[in-house]
MMTF fields as JSON, N, C-alpha, C and O atoms, coordinates in Angstrom:
{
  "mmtfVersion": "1.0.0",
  "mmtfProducer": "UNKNOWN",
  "numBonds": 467,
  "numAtoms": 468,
  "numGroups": 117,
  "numChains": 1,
  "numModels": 1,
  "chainsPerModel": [1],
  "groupsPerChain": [117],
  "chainIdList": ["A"],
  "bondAtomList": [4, 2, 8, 6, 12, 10, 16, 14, 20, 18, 24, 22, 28, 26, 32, 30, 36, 34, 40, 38, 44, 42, 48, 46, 52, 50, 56, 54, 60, 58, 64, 62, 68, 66, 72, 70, 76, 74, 80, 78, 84, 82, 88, 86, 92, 90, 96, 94, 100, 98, 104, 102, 108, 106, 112, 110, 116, 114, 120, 118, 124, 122, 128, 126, 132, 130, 136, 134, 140, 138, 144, 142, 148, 146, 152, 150, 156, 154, 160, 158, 164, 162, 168, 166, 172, 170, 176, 174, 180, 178, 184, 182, 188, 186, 192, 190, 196, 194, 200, 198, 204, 202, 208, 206, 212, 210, 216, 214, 220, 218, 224, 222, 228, 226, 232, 230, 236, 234, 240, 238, 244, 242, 248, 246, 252, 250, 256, 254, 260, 258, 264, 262, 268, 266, 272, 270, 276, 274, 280, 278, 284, 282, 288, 286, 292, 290, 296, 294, 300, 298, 304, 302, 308, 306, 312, 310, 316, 314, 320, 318, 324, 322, 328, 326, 332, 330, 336, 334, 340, 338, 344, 342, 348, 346, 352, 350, 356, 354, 360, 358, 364, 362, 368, 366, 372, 370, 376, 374, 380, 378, 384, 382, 388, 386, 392, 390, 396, 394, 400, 398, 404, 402, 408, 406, 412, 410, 416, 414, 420, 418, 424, 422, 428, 426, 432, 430, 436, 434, 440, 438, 444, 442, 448, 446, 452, 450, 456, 454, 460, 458, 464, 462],
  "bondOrderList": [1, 1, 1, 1, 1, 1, 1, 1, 1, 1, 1, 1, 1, 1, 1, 1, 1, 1, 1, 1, 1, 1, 1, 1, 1, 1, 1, 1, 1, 1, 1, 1, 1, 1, 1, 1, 1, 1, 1, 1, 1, 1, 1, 1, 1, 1, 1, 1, 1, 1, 1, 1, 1, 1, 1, 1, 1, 1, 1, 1, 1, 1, 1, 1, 1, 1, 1, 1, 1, 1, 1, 1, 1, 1, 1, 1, 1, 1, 1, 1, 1, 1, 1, 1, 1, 1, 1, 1, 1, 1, 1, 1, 1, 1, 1, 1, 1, 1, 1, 1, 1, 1, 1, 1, 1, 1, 1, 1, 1, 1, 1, 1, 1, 1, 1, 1],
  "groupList": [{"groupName": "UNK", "atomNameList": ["N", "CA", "C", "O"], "elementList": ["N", "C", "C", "O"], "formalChargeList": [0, 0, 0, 0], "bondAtomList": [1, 0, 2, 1, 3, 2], "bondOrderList": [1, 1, 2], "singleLetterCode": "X", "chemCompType": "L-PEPTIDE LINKING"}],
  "groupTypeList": [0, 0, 0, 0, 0, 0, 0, 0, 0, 0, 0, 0, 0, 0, 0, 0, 0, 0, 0, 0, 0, 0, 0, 0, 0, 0, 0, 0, 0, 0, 0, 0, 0, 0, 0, 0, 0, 0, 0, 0, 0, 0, 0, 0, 0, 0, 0, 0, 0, 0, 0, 0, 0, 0, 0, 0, 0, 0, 0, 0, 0, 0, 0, 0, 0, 0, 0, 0, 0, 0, 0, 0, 0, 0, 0, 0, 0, 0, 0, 0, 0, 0, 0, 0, 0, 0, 0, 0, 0, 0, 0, 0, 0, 0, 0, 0, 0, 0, 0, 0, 0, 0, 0, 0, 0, 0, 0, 0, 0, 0, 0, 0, 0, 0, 0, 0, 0],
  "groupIdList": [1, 2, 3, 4, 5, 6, 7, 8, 9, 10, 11, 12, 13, 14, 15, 16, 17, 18, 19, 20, 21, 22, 23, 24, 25, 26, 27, 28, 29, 30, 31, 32, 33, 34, 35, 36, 37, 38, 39, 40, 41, 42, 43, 44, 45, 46, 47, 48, 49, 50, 51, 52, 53, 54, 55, 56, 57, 58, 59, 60, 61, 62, 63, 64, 65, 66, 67, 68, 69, 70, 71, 72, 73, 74, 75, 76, 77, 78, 79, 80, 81, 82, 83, 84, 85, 86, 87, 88, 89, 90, 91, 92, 93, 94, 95, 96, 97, 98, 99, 100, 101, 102, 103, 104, 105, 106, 107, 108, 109, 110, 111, 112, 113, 114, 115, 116, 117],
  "secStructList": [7, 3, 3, 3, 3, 7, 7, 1, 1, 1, 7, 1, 3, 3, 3, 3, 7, 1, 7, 1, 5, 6, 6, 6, 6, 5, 7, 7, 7, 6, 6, 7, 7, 7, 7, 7, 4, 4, 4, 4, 2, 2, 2, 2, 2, 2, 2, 2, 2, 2, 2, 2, 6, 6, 6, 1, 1, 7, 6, 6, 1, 7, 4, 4, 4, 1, 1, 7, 6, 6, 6, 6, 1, 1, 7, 7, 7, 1, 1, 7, 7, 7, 2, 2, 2, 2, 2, 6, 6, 7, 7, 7, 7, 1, 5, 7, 6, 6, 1, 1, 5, 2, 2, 2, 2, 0, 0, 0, 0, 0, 2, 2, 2, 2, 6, 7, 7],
  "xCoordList": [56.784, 57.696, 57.086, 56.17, 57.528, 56.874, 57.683, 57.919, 58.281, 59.732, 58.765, 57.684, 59.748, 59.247, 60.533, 61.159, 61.328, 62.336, 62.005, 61.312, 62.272, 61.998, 63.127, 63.968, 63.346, 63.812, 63.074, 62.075, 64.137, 63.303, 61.574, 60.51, 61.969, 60.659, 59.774, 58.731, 59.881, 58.798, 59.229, 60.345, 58.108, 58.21, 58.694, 57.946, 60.173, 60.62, 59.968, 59.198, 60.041, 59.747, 58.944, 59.164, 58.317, 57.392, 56.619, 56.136, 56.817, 56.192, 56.243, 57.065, 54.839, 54.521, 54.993, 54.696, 55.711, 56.127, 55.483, 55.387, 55.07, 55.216, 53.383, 52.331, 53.498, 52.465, 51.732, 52.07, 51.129, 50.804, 50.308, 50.346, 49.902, 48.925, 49.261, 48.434, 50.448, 50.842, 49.897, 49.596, 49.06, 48.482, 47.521, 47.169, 46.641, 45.625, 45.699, 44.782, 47.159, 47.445, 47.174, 47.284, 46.807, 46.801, 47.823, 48.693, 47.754, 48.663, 49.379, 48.467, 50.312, 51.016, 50.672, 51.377, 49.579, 49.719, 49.86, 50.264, 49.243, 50.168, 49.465, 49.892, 48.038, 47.585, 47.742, 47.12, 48.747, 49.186, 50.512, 51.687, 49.598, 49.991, 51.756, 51.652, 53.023, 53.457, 54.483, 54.606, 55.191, 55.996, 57.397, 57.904, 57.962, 58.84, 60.157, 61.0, 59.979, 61.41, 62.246, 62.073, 63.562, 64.871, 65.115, 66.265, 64.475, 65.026, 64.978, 65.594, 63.776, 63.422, 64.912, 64.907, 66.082, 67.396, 68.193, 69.03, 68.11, 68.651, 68.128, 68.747, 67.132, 66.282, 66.804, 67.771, 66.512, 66.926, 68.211, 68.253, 69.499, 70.69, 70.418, 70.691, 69.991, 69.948, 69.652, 70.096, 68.68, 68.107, 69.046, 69.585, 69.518, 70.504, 71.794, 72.359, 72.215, 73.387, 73.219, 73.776, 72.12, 71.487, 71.762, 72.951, 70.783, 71.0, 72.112, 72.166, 73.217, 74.367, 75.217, 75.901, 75.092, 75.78, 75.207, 75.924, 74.057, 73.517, 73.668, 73.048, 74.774, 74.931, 74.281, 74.783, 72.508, 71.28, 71.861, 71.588, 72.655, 72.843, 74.734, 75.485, 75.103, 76.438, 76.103, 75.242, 76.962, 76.977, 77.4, 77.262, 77.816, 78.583, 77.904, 78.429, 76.631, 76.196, 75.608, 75.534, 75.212, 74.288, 72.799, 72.114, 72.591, 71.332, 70.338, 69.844, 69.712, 68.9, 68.539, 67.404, 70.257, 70.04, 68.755, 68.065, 68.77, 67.55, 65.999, 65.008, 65.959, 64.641, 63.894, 64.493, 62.392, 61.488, 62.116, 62.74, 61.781, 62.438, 61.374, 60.155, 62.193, 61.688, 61.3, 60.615, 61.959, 61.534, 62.43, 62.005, 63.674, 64.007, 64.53, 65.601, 62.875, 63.43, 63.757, 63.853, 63.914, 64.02, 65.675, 66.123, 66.375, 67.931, 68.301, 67.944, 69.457, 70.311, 71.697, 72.492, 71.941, 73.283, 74.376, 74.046, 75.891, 76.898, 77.176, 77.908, 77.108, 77.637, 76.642, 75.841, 76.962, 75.882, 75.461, 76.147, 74.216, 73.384, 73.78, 73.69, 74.409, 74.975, 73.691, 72.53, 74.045, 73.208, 74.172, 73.594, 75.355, 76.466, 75.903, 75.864, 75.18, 74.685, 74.025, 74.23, 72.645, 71.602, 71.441, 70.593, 72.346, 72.701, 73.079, 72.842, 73.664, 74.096, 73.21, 73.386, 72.211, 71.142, 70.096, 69.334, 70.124, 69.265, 68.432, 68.123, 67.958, 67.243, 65.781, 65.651, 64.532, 63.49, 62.477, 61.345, 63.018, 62.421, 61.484, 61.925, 60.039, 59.41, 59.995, 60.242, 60.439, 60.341, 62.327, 62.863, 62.789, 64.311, 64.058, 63.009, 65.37, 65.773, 65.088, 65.354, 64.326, 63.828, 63.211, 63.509, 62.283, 61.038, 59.556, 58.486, 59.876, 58.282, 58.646, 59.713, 57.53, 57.345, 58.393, 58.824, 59.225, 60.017, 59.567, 60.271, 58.259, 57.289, 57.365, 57.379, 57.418, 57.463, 58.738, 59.079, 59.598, 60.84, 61.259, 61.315, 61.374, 61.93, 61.182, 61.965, 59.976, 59.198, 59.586, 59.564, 60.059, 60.735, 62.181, 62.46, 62.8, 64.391, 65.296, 66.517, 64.022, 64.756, 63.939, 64.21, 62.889, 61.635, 61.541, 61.428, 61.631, 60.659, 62.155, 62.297, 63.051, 64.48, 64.862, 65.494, 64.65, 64.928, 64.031, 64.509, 62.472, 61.764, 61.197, 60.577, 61.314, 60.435, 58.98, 58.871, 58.151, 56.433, 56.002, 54.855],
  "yCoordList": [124.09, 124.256, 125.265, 125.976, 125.384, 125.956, 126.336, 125.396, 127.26, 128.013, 128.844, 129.375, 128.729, 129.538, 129.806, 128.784, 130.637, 130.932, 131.4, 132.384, 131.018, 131.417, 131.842, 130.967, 133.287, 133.208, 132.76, 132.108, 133.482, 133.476, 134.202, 133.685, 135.87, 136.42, 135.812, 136.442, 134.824, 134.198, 134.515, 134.88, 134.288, 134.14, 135.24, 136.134, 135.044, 136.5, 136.387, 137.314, 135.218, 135.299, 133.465, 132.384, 133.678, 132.512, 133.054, 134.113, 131.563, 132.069, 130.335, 129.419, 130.585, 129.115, 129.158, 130.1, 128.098, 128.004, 126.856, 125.677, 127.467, 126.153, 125.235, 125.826, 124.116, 123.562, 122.507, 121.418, 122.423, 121.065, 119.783, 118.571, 120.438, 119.617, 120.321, 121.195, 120.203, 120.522, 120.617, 121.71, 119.108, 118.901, 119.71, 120.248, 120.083, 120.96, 122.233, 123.049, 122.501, 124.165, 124.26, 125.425, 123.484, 124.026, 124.244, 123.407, 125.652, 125.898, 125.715, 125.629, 125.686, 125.423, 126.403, 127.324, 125.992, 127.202, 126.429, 125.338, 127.751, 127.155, 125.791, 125.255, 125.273, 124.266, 122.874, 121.874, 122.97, 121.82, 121.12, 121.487, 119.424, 118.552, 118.303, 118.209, 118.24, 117.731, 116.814, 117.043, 115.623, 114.55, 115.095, 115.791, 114.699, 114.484, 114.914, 115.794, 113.96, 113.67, 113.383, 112.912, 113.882, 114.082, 114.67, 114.421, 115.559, 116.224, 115.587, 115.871, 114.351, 113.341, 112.235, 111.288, 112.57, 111.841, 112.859, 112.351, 113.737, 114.064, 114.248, 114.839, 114.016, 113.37, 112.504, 112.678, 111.068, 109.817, 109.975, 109.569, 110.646, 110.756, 111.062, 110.162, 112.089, 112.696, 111.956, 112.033, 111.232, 110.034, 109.272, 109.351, 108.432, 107.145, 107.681, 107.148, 108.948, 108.928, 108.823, 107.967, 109.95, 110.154, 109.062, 108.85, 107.748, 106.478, 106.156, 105.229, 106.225, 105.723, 106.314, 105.493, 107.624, 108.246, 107.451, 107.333, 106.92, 106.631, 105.03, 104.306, 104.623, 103.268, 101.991, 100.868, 102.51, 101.963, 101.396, 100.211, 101.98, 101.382, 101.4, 102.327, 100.049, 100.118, 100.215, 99.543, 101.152, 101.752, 100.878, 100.959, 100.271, 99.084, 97.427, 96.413, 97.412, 95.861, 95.669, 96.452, 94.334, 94.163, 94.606, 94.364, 95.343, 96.035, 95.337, 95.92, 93.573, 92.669, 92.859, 92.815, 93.204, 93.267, 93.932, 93.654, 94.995, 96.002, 95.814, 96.252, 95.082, 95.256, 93.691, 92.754, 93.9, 92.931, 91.334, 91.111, 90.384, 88.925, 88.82, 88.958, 88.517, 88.343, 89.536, 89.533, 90.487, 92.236, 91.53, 91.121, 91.698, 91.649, 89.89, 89.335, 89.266, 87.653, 87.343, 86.205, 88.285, 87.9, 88.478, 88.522, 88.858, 89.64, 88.424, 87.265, 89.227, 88.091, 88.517, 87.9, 89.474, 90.762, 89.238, 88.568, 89.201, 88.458, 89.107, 88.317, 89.981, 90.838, 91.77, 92.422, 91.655, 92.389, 94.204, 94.995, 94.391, 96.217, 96.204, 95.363, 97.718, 98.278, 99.407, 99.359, 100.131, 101.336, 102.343, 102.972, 102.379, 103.197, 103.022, 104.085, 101.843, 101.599, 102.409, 103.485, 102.184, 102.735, 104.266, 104.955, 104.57, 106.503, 106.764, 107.925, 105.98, 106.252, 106.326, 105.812, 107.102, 107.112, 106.008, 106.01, 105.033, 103.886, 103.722, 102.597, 105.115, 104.916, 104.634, 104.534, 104.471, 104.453, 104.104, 104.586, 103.197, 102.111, 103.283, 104.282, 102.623, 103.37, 103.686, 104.874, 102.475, 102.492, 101.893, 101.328, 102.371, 101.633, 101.389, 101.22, 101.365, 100.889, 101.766, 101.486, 102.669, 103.854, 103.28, 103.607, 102.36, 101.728, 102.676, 102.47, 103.798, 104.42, 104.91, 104.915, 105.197, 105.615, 106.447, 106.991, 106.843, 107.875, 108.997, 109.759, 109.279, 110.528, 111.194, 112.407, 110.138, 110.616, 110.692, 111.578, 109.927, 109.991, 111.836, 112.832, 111.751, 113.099, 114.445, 115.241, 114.53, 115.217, 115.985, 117.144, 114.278, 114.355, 114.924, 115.562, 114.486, 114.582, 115.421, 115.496, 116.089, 116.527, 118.422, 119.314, 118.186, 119.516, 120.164, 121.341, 118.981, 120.139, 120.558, 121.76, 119.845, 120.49, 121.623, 122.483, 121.711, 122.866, 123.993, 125.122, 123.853, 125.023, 124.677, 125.617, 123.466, 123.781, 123.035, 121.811, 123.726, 123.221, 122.547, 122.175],
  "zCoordList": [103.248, 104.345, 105.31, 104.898, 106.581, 107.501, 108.313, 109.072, 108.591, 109.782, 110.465, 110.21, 111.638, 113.157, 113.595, 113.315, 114.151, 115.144, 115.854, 115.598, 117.326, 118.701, 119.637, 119.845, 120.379, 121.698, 123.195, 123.501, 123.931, 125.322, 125.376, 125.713, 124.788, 124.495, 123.626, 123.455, 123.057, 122.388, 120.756, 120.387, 119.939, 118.56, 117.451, 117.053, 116.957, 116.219, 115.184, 114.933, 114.217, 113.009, 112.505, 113.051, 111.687, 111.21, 109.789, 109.387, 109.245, 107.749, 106.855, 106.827, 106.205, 105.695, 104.113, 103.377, 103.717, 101.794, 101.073, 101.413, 100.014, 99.038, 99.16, 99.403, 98.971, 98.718, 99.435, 98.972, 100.09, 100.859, 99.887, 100.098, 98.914, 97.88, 96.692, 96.43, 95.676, 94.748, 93.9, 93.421, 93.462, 92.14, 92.167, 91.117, 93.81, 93.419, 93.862, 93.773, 94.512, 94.566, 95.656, 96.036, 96.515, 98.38, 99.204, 99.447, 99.785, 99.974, 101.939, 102.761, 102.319, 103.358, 104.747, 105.16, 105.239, 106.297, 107.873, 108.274, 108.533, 109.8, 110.523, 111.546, 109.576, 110.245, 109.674, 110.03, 108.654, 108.059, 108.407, 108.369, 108.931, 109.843, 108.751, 107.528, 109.351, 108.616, 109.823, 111.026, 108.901, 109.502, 109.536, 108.656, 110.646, 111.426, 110.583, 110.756, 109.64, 108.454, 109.442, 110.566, 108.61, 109.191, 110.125, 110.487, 110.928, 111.895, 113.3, 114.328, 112.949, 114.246, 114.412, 115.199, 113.546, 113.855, 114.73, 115.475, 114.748, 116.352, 117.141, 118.026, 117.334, 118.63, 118.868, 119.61, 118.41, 118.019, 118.765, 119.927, 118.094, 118.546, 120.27, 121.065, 120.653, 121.546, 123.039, 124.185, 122.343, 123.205, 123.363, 124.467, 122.542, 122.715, 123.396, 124.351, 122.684, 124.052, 125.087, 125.775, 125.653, 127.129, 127.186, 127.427, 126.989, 127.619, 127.467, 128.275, 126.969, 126.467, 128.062, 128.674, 128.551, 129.48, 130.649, 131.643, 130.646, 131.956, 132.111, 132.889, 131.051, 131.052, 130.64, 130.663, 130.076, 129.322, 128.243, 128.052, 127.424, 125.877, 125.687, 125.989, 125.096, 124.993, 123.171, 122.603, 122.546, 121.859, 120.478, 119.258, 121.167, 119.94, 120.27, 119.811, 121.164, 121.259, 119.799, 118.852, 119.956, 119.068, 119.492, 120.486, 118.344, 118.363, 119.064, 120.03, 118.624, 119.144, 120.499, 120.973, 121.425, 122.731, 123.437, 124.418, 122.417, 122.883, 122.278, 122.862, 121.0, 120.563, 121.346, 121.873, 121.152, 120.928, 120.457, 119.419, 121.462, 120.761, 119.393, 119.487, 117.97, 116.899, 115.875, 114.853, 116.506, 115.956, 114.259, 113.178, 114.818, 113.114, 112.976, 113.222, 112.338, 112.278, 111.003, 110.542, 110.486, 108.451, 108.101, 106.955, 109.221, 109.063, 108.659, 108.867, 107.752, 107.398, 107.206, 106.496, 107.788, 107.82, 108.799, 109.777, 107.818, 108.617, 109.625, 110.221, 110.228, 111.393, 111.751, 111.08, 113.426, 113.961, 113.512, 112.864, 114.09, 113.683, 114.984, 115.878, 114.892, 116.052, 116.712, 116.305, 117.502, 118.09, 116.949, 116.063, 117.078, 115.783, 114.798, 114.178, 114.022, 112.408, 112.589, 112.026, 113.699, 113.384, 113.38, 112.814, 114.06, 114.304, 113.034, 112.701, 112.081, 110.903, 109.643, 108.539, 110.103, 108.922, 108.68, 107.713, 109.672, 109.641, 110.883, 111.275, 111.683, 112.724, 112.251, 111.031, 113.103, 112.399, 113.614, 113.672, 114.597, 115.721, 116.975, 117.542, 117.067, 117.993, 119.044, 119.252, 120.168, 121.422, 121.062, 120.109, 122.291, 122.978, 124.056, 124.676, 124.353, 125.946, 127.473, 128.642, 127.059, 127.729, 128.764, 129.912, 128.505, 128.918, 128.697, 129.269, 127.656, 127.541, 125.683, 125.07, 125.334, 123.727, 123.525, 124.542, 121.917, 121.642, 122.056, 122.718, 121.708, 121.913, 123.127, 123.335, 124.011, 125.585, 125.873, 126.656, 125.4, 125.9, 125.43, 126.15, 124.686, 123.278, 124.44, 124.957, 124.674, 125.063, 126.527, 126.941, 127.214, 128.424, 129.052, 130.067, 128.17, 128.573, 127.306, 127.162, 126.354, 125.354, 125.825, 126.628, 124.743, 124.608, 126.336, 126.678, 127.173, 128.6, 129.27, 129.496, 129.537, 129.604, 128.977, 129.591, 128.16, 126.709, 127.163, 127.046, 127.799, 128.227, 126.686, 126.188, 125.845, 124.615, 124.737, 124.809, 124.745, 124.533, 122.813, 122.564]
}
């Protein structure tokens, strides 16, 4: 694990835990790459409302509306995946309704708003 807390003045506190590589004892420092996990779902959230406020995403369509024709051709769910399902612990999808990557989107209208680098 790896924590940082930040104000305006910059960095109060930071400190690396635990193991990057258990089996052979390497340990967690500040240059170890790690993924997203869970915390990339309120992003996720963050994003889809935005679009949701700006009229981009109705909240309750069927999901299809928005992806790739043939993205999910193997579903077999009786009732439609909502933008609501997917906020519900089932997000995962690169790109939405944005018209540019999550990465950029998140980066854009989330991190540089925020003043976060």
């Amino acid at each position: 694990m790896s924590v940082a807390v930040f104000n305006e003045n910059g960095t109060i506190y930071r400190n690396c835990f635990g193991y990057m590589d258990v089996k052979n004892s390497i340990p967690v420092t500040e240059d170890t790459v790690m993924e997203w996990g869970s915390v990339s779902k309120l992003l996720v959230w963050i994003s889809v409302m935005q679009l949701a406020e700006q009229g981009k995403i109705d909240l309750d369509a069927d999901v299809n509306t928005y992806l790739p024709e043939g993205f999910l051709h193997n579903r077999t769910y009786d009732t439609s995946i909502t933008m609501l399902n997917l906020m519900n612990n089932n997000a995962g999808f690169e790109e939405r309704v944005s018209g540019v990557p999550y990465y950029e989107y998140v980066r854009t209208n989330i991190f540089e708003p925020l003043g976060m680098n």
